[in-house]
N, C-alpha and C positions, 0 to 999 in steps of 0.2 A: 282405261280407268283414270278418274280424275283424282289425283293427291295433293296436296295444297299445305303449302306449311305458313300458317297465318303468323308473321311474326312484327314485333313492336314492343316498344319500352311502355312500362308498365304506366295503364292509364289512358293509352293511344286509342283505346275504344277497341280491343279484341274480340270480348266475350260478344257485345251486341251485334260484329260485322259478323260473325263465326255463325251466330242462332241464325243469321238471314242467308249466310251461304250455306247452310246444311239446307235448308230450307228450300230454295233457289236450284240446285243441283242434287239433291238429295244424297248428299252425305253423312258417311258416318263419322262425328265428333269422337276425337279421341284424346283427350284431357290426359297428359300424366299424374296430375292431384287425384282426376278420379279413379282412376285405375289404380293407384296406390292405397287412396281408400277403401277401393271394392276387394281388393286382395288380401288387404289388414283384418278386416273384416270379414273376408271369407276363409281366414286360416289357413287358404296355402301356402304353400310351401312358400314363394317367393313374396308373398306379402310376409309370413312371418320373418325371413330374411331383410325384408326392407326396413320391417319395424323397429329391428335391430340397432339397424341404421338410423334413422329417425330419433331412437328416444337416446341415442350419445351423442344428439347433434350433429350428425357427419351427412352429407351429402349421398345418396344411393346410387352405389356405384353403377358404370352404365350398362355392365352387362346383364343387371338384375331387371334395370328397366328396360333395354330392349326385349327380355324376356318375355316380360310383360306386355310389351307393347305388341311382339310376336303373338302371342295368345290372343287378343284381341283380333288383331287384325285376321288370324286364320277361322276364327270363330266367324268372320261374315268375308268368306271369299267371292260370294255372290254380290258385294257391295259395288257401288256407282264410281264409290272413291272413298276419300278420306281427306278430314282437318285433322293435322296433327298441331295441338294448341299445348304447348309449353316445352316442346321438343321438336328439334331438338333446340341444345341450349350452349354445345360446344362444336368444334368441329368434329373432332373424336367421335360424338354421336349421331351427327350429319354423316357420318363415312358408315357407324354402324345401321343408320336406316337404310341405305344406297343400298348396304350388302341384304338386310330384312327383304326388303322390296325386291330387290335383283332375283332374290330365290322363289319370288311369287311371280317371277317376270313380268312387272310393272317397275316404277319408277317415280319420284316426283317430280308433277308434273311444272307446278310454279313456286316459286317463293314469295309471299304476298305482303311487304311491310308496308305501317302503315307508319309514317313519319310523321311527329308528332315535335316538336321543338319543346327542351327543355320545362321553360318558364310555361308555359301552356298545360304541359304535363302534372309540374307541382300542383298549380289552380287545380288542375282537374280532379287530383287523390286526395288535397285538401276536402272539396265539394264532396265527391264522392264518400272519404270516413264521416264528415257530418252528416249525410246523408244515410247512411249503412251503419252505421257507429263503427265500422273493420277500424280497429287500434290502429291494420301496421298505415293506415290512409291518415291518422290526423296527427300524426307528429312528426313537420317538417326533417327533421333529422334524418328516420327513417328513410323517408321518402328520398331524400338525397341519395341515402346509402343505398335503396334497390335501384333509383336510375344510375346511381355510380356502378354497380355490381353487372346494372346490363350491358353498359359502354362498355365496359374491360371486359368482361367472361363472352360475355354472350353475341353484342353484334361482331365479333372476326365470323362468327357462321354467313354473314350475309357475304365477306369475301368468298367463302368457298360457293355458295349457288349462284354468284358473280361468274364465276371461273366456267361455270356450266352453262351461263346463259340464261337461266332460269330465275333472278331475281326481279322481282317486279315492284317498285316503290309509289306507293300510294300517298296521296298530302292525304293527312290523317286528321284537318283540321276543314271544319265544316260542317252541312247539316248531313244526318245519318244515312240520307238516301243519297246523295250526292255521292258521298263515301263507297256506300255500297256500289252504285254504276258504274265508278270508275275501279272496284274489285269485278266487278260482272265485265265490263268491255279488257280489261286483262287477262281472263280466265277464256272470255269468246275468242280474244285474241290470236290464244293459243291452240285455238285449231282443236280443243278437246272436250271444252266444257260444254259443248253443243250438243 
């Protein structure tokens, strides 16, 4: 089973490499936004719990989301593999996927960032909210604040799939197929995405 944890500060070009390697390998995308939405919205139990979360501003704590991510994942145990796109996002929930996965005896298989440099980054979510009109893309501030939010909270995960061997860094700056080859020759790499 191929699993793939696409990771990158916000703007690095995720969602378009993720549509081409689901595509490419035939995986299944697993979005924590969307699964948070489909749960909210399906009135389960752990979406109605999420929602809790959500509307007092607090972050969903992580054992609701691997719950959640749990359900998903056992719902296509006949799957190729899996993109796991916005998760995880600490180490705490790098250890809680290890153990998810560990009990379906698989594992992840790479870690796939795409490295993107700062300045390059802002351009890019400027363009992008003028382009989409997305609020939190056109005002530099913001944008500061979630590439600041990612350096602190979120890249110490690439230490931990460092530790395992499993991280693989991508220049995340170039044309889209280029980007994409050198995600496909890391994945071929690996002796699994074959």
């Amino acid at each position: 089973m191929l699993n793939i944890v696409l990771f990158g500060p916000p703007g690095a070009g995720k969602g378009t490499q993720s549509a081409k390697l689901i595509e490419q390998y035939g995986l299944i995308h697993l979005s924590t936004g969307d699964i948070f939405r489909a749960n909210i919205k399906g009135g389960t139990e752990l979406g109605t719990l999420a929602k809790q979360y959500i509307d007092n501003g607090q972050l969903v704590p992580d054992e609701v989301t691997i719950g959640m991510l749990s359900n998903e994942v056992k719902k296509n145990v006949d799957a190729k593999g899996f993109i796991f796109d916005g998760f995880p996002r600490t180490q705490a929930q790098a250890k809680a996927l290890d153990n998810l996965l560990e009990s379906m005896q698989t594992e992840i298989t790479l870690m796939l960032a795409l490295e993107v440099a700062e300045d390059e980054l802002r351009k890019r979510l400027l363009l992008r909210g003028k382009d989409s009109g997305r609020a939190d893309d056109q005002d530099p501030a913001v944008i500061q604040k979630r590439i600041d939010v990612y350096n602190a909270e979120t890249m110490p995960v690439k230490d931990y799939y460092t530790t395992q061997r499993k991280y693989r860094g991508i220049d995340g700056i170039g044309e889209i197929e280029t980007i994409f080859k050198a995600l496909c020759e890391a994945i071929d790499g690996s002796g699994i995405g074959n």
